[in-house]
Structures are given as C-alpha cells and as structure tokens.
C-alpha positions as CSV (number, residue, x, y, z in Angstrom):
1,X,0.0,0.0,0.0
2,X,1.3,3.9,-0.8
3,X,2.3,5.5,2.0
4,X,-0.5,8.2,1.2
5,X,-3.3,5.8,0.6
6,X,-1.8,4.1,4.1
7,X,-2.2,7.6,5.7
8,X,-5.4,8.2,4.7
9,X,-6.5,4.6,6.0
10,X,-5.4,5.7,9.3
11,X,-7.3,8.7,9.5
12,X,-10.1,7.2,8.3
13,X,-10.7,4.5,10.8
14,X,-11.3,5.7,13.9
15,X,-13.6,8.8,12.1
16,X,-15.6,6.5,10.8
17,X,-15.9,4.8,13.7
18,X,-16.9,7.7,15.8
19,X,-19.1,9.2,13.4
20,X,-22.4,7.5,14.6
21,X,-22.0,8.3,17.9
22,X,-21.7,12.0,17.6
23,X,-24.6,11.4,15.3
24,X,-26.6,10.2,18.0
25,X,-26.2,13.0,19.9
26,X,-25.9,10.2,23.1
27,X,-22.1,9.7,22.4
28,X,-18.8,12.4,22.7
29,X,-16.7,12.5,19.9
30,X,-14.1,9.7,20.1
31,X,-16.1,7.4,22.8
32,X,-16.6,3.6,22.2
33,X,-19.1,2.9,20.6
34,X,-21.9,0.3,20.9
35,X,-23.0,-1.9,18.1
36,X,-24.7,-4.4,19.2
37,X,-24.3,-8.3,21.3
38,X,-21.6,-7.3,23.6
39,X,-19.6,-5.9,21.0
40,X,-17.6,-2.1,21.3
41,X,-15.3,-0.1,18.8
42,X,-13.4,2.2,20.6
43,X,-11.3,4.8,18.3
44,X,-8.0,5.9,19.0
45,X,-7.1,9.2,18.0
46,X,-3.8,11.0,19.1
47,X,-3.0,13.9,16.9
48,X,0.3,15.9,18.2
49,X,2.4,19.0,16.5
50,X,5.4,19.4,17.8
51,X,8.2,22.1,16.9
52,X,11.9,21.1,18.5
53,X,15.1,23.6,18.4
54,X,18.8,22.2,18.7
55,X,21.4,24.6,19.4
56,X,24.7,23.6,20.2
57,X,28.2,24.5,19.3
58,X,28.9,22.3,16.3
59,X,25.8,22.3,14.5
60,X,21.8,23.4,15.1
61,X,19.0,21.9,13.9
62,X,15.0,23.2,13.7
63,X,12.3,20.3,13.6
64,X,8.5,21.3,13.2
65,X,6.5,17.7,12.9
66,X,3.1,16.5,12.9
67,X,2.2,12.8,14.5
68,X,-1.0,11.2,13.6
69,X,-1.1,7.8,15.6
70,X,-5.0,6.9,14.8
71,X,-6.6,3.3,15.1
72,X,-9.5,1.7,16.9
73,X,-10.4,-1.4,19.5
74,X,-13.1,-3.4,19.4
75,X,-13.9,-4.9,22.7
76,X,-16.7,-7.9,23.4
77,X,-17.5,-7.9,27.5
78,X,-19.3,-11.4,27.3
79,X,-15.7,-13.1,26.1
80,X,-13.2,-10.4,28.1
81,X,-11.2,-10.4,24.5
82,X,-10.3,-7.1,22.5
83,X,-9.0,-6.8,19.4
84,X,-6.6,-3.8,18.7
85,X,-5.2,-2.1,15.5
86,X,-3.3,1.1,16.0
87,X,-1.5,2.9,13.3
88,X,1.2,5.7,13.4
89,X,2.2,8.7,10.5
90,X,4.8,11.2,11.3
91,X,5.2,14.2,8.9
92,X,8.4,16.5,8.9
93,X,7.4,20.1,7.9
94,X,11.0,21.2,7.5
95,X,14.4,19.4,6.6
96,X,16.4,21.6,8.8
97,X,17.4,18.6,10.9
98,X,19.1,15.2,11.2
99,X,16.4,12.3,11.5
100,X,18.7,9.5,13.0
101,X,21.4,9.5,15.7
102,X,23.5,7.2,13.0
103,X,24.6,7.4,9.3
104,X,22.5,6.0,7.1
105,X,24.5,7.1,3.6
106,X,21.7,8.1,0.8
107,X,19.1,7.7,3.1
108,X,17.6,11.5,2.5
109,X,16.7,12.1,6.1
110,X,20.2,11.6,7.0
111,X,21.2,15.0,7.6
112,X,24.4,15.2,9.5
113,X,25.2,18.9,8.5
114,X,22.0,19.5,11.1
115,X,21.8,18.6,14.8
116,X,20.1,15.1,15.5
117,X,15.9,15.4,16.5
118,X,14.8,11.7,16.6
119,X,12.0,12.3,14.8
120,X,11.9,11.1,10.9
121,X,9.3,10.4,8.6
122,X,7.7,7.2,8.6
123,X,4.3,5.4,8.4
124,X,4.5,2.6,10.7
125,X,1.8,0.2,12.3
126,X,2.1,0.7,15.8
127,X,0.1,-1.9,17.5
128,X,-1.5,-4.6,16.9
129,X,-2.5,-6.7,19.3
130,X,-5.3,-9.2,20.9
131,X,-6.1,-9.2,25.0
132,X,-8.0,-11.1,27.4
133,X,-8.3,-9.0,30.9
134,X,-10.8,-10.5,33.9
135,X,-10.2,-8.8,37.5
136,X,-6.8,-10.7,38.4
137,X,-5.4,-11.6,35.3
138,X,-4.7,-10.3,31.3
139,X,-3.0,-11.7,28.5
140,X,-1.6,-9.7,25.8
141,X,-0.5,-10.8,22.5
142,X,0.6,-9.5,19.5
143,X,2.8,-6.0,18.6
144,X,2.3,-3.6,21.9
145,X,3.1,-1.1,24.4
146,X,4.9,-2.0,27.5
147,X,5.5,0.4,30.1
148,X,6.8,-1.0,33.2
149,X,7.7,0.8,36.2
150,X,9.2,4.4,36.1
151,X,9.9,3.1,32.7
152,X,14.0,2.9,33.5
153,X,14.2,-0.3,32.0
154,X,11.4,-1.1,30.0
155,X,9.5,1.6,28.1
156,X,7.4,3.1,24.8
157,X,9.4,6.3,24.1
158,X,6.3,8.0,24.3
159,X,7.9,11.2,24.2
160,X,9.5,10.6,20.8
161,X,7.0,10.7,17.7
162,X,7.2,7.4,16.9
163,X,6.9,5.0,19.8
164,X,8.7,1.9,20.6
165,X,6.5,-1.2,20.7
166,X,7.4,-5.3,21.1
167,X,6.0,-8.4,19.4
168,X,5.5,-10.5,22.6
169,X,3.3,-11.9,24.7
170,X,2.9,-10.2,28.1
171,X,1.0,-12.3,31.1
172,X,-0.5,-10.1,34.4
173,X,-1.9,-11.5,37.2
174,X,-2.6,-10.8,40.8
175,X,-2.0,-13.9,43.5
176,X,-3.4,-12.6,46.7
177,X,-1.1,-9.5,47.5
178,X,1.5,-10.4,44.8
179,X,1.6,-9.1,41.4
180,X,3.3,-11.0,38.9
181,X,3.8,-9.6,35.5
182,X,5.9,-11.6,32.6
183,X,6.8,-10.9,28.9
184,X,8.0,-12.7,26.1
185,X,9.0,-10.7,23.2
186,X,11.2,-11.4,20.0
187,X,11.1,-8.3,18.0
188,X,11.4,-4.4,19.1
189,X,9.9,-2.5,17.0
190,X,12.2,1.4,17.3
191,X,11.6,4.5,17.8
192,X,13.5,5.6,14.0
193,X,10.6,4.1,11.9
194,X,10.0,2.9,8.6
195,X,13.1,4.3,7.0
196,X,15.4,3.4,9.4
197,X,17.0,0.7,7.3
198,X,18.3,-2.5,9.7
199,X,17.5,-0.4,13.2
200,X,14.0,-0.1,12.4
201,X,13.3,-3.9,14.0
202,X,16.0,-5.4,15.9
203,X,15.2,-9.2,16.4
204,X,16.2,-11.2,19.8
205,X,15.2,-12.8,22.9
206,X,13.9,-10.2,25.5
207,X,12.8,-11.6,28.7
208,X,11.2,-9.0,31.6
209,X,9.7,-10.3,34.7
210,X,8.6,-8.8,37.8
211,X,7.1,-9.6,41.2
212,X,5.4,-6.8,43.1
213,X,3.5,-6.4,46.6
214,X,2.5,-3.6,49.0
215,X,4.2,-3.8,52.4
216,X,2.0,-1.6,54.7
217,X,2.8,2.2,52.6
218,X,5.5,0.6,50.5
219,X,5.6,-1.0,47.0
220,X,8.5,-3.9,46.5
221,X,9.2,-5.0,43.3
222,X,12.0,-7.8,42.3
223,X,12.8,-7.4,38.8
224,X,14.8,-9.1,35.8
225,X,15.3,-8.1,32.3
226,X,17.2,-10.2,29.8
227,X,17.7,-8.4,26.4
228,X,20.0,-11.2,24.1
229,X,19.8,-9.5,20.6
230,X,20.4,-11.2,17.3
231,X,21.7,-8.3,14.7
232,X,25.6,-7.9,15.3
233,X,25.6,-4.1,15.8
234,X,23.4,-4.6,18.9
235,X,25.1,-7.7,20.6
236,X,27.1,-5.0,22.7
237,X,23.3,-4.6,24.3
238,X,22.9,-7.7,25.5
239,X,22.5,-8.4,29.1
240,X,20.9,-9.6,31.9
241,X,19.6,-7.3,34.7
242,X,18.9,-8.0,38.2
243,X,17.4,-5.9,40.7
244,X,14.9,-4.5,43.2
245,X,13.0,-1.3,43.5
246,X,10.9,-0.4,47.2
247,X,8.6,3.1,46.7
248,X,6.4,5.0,49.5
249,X,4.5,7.7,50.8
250,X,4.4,9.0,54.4
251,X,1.7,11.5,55.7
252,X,4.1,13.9,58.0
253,X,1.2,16.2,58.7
254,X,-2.4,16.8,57.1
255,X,-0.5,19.2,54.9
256,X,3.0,17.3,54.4
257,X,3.7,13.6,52.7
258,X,7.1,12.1,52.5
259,X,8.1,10.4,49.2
260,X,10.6,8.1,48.9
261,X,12.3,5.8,46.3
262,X,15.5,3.9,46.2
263,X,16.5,1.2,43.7
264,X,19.4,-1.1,43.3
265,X,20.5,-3.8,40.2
266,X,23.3,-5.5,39.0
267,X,23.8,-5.7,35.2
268,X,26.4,-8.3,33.1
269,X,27.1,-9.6,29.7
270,X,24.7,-12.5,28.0
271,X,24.8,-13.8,24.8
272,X,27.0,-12.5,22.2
273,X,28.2,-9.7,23.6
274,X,31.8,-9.3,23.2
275,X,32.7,-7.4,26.5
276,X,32.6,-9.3,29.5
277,X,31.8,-6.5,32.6
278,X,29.7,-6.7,35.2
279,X,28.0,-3.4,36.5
280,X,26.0,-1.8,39.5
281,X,22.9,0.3,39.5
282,X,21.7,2.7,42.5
283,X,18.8,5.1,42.5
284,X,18.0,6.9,45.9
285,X,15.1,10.0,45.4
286,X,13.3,12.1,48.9
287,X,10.7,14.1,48.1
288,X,8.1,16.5,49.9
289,X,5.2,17.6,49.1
290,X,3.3,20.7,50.6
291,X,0.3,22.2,49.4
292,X,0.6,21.0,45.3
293,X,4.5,21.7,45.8
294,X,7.1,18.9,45.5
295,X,10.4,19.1,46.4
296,X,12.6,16.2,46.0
297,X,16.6,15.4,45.9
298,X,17.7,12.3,44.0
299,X,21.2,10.6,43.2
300,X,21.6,7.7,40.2
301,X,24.5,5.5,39.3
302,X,25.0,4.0,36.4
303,X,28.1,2.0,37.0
304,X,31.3,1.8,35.0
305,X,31.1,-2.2,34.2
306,X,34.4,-4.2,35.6
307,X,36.0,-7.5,35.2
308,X,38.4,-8.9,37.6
309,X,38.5,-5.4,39.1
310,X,39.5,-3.7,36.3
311,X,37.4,-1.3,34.0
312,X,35.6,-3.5,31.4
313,X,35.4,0.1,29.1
314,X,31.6,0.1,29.4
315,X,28.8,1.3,31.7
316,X,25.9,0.0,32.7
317,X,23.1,0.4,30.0
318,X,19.6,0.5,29.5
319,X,18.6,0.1,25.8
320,X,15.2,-0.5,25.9
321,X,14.2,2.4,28.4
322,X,12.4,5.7,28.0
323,X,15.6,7.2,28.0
324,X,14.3,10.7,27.6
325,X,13.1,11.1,31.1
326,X,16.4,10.2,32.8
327,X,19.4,12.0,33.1
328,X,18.4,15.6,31.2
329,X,15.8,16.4,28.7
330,X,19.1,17.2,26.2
331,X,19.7,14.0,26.0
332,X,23.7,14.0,26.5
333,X,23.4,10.4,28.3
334,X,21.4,8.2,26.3
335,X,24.5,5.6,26.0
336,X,25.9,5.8,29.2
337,X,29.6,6.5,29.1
338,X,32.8,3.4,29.6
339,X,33.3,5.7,33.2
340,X,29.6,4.9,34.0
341,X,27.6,8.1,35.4
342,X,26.5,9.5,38.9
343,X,23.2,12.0,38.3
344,X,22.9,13.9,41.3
345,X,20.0,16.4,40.8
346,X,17.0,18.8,42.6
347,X,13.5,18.6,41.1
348,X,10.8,21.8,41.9
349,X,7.1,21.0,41.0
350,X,4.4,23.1,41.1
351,X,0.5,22.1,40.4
352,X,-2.0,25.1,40.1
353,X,-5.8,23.3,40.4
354,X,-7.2,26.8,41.1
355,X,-6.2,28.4,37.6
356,X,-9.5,28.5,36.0
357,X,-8.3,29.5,32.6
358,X,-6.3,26.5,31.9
359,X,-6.8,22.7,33.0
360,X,-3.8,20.9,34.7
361,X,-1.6,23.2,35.2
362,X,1.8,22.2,35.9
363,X,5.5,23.7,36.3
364,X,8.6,21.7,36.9
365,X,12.6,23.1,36.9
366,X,15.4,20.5,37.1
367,X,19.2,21.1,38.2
368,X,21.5,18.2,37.2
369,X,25.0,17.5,37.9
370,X,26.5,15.3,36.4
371,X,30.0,12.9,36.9
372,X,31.7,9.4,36.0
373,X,31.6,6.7,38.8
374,X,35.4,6.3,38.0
375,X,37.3,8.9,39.5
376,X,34.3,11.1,40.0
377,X,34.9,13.6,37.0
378,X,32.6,16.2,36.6
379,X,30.7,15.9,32.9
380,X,28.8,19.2,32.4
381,X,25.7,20.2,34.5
382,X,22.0,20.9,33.4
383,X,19.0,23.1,33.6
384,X,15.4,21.7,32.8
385,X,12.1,23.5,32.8
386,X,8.7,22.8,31.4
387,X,5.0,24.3,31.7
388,X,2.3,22.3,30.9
389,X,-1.7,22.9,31.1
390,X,-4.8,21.8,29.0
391,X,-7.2,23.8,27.1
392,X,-10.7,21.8,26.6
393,X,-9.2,18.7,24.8
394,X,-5.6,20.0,23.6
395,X,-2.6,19.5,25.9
396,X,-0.1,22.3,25.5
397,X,3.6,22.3,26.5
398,X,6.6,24.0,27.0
399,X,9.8,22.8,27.5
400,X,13.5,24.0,27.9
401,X,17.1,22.0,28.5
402,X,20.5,23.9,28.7
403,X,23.5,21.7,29.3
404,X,26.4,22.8,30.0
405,X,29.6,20.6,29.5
406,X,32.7,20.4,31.3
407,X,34.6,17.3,29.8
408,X,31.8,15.2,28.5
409,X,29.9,16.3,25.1
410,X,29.5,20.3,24.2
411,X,27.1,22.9,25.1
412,X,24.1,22.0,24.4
413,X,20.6,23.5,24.5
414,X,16.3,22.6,23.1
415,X,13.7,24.5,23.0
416,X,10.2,22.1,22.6
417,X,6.8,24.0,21.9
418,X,4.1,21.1,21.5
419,X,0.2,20.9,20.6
420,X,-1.6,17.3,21.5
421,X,-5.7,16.1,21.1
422,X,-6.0,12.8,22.5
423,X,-9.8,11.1,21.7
C-alpha cells in the first residue's frame, strides 16, 4: 500500500468509527461505541504537533512535525477479548534537521550537517494486538506497548514521535497480595521508523519479569530483564539485569507527605556480547510535598562495568528504556559513558488546580549535575524547565534543557513547543 493511501486509511478509521455516535447526539466524539451483542469499537485518535530547536556549538538543527497515531479497538465484555489495531504517521514540515542519531549514507533524512531530533518520517503500524483482561489476570499478544515501572528499564518512548513497541506476549496477574507480570518478546519494533533501514526492527530474545507487593505504605518490586539481541551491531546490548525497586508515601502532617524511592541492580554480559563486565545500579530519590508543591533530591549511578576489578570500558546500560526522562531532557546520556555516570539532581514542582483559565496546570525546573563513577569527574551540569496545562481537549507544552559541559559532550541546548488532542 502507498504511504498516502496508508495515511489516509489511518485517518479514516477511527472517524468512521466515531461518526455515529456524535450522530446520536448520546455519544462524545471519540467514545466507544456500541454496536450491538456485547460488542464495542473504541477509536483511538492522538494527533500531536510538535516544533523542537537544537542549538549547540557544532551544528543546530530546527524540527516542526506532525504525528497522527489513529486506530480503533473493538472490545466484546461477554468473552473479556479485544481486538486492537493502532497505526502511526509522522510528517516532517522542515528538513532543517538530522532524523537518525546514525549514518545512514543516501538515506535523504540523514542530515548530518543538522543537529540530531529523533523524529523522521515514517508510516508505521504501531500496534497490533489481541487481549484477554478478567479482575486478576490479562493476557496480551501481538505487537504492543509496554510500560513498566518508572519506565527505567522497559519503556514506549512516548515522548518521541514514533513509539517503541514489542512483538511478545505479556502475562498479568494478581495472586493474593503479589503481582506477577511476565513478557515474552522477539522483536522491538524502534523509535526511528520505517526508514530506518536494519534499526527499524531489531530481532532477539527479551525476557522481563517482575514480582510486586504492598508492604504496609511501600511498594516492593524484584525485577529481571534479559535483552539477548540477534543483529551484530546490537550484541554489545545484550544483558541480563537483576534488581529490586521499594517506593512510599508518608503522611508527615495533614498538609505534608514524604516520598521516597531507592533502587538497586546488578547488570552483566549475555549472549554474544563481546565485552565481558559486570555493572551496579543505585537510585535513591526524597521528596516533599506541601500544598501542590514537591520538592525532591535524587542521586543515580550507572556503573562503569568491571572484570576482575579492572574497568571493562563500558557502563551500565539500558537500551530498551524511556531514556528521555532520565538523566536531562538534552539528552547527552542516552549511551551511558565506559566511566559509567552518577546523576545527582534537585526537582521543583508546582501544580496550580485553582487556575480557572487552563486545565492541569503544571510547572517543573530540574538542576543536574552530572559525573563518572570512576574517578568522579565532573561531565557538564544541566538546567530543565517545562509548563504544561490543557485547554478543553488539547494539551499544550513548554519545554527547555541547557547543558552545559565540562569534559563530556558540548554545550548544548532545546527549546520544545508542542500541541496534542488525545480522543
């Protein structure tokens, strides 16, 4: 199918599909609809315009892009099974930027005279997958979104315009006060899209399994993830990861809550890759929170991996995360460095409920600083910001990173003005 016929398809679908409802004058625009013996079409509709500016001292780059991902579900109650089809469009208005953190030689969206923006071109099906869901237990299968956790380890990329999904098969079920969740998956689907050449799938055995329960105001999790790829340029991403997470809120006052968070995991070599290291993980975070303020203080470590002792030449890594939300919105740390990296920074929230002009509005600012595990060099340091509110159905935001380097990477900062209507 042409990519504009494709397109079109997409946009298509869930209209039609919402169409009698509004109709009806009993249904909102975008609702699920009813049509008849158990049987619901739910559209999907997530329509987001997105402007991002690179400047930094070697080259700049201006983005302005529209994503269309559009699809619909169709649910039956009687059975507990859904059916869903999801697809995803991403337009680039200008060519004033690089669509791919590699080189890709002809590929026209390989622009390395323009800063990188992770955000080319591409028609892509985005999910497409078949559930079962009762009270304690679902079953997923088929090509999907998996979100797990804080998303450190496991994540959609939602942030980027086209969103990481997995062919796998994903198992959820509550045991008394344990939660067990489990995933198969043999194909990640990335972020780079259809034109991506051999990094738009990678292929491989990913394995993620967790085991939650609530211990009086705390949440304990025991984790794994195994990622064992099978393309040759990724087999230095292969590992196994180990760990725990323990999460919880404490009422100080009526007006004060303690938050707290601390993490810990070991990571090494599996498969095929060719450096043999072993790494450590540690994430400690103490927040307040006062009134719709939050104030919280966090440290992360992303080891330098060793053998014997020595320095393997590789950190601890996290491939299949939502890296974007960790370690600076300019995203300087996406591969973590050989030296590994210690992230110690301040986070200021602010929530305003009683702003009547604007839904949801939120402010956030972000000091990071940021230095190896080995030796404890400093990197660079960084300032984030963003405003965020809602205006009837359209989220609006605003968002701002300056880094500032010292001996890792070069000045770097990106402005994001975005537009999103989510039916």
């Amino acid at each position: 199918m042409k990519k504009t016929a494709l397109a079109a398809a997409l946009i298509a679908s869930p209209i039609a599909c919402a169409h009698p409802a509004h109709a009806a004058g009993t249904l909102a625009f975008g609702d699920p609809v009813p049509v008849g013996d158990g049987f619901t079409l739910d559209p999907i509709i997530d329509l987001r315009v997105r402007y991002e500016g690179v400047d930094q001292q070697t080259v700049d780059g201006d983005a302005v892009t529209v994503r269309l991902r559009s699809g619909v579900e169709l649910k039956h109650a009687p059975s507990h099974l859904s059916v869903l089809f999801e697809g995803e469009g991403t337009l680039a208005l200008s060519q004033q930027y690089n669509g791919f953190p590699f080189p890709l030689p002809g590929n026209p969206q390989s622009r390395p005279q323009f800063a990188t923006v992770a955000d080319a071109q591409s028609i892509d099906l985005n999910r497409l997958q078949i559930m079962y869901k009762v009270k304690n237990f679902a079953l997923t299968v088929g090509l999907q979104r998996i979100n797990l956790d804080d998303q450190r380890f496991v994540g959609s990329v939602g942030w980027r315009q086209n969103e990481q999904t997995f062919d796998a098969v994903r198992a959820e079920a509550t045991l008394g006060p344990v939660m067990l969740d489990g995933t198969y998956a043999l194909r990640q689907e990335t972020i780079f899209g259809s034109d991506a050449g051999p990094r738009r799938l990678l292929d491989g055995d990913f394995v993620f399994l967790g085991a939650s329960t609530k211990l009086g105001p705390i949440t304990a999790k025991a984790f794994s993830y195994i990622i064992d790829y099978d393309e040759d340029f990724a087999f230095g991403n292969s590992s196994q990861t180990y760990g725990g997470r323990a999460s919880g809120s404490f009422a100080l006052s009526k007006a004060v809550k303690l938050n707290i968070l601390g993490s810990y995991a070991r990571q090494s070599d599996i498969g095929r890759n060719p450096v043999n290291y072993t790494a450590d993980y540690v994430l400690g975070e103490l927040g307040l929170g006062y009134q719709g303020f939050t104030l919280s203080g966090s440290y992360e470590k992303l080891g330098a991996g060793k053998v014997g002792g020595a320095l393997a030449g590789k950190g601890f890594q996290t491939p299949l995360a939502t890296l974007h939300k960790f370690n600076g919105w300019a995203d300087l740390f996406l591969t973590t460095p050989a030296g590994g990296l210690e992230d110690t920074y301040l986070t200021f929230a602010k929530v305003f409920p009683k702003v009547k002009a604007v839904q949801g509005l939120t402010a956030n600012v972000i000091y990071h600083r940021f230095h190896s595990d080995v030796d404890h060099v400093r990197y660079g340091s960084e300032w984030d910001a963003s405003l965020g509110f809602k205006t009837k159905k359209v989220g609006w935001l605003m968002k701002y990173a300056n880094y500032q380097a010292d001996t890792f990477g070069v000045d770097r900062q990106i402005l994001w003005l975005q537009a999103e209507l989510v039916l």
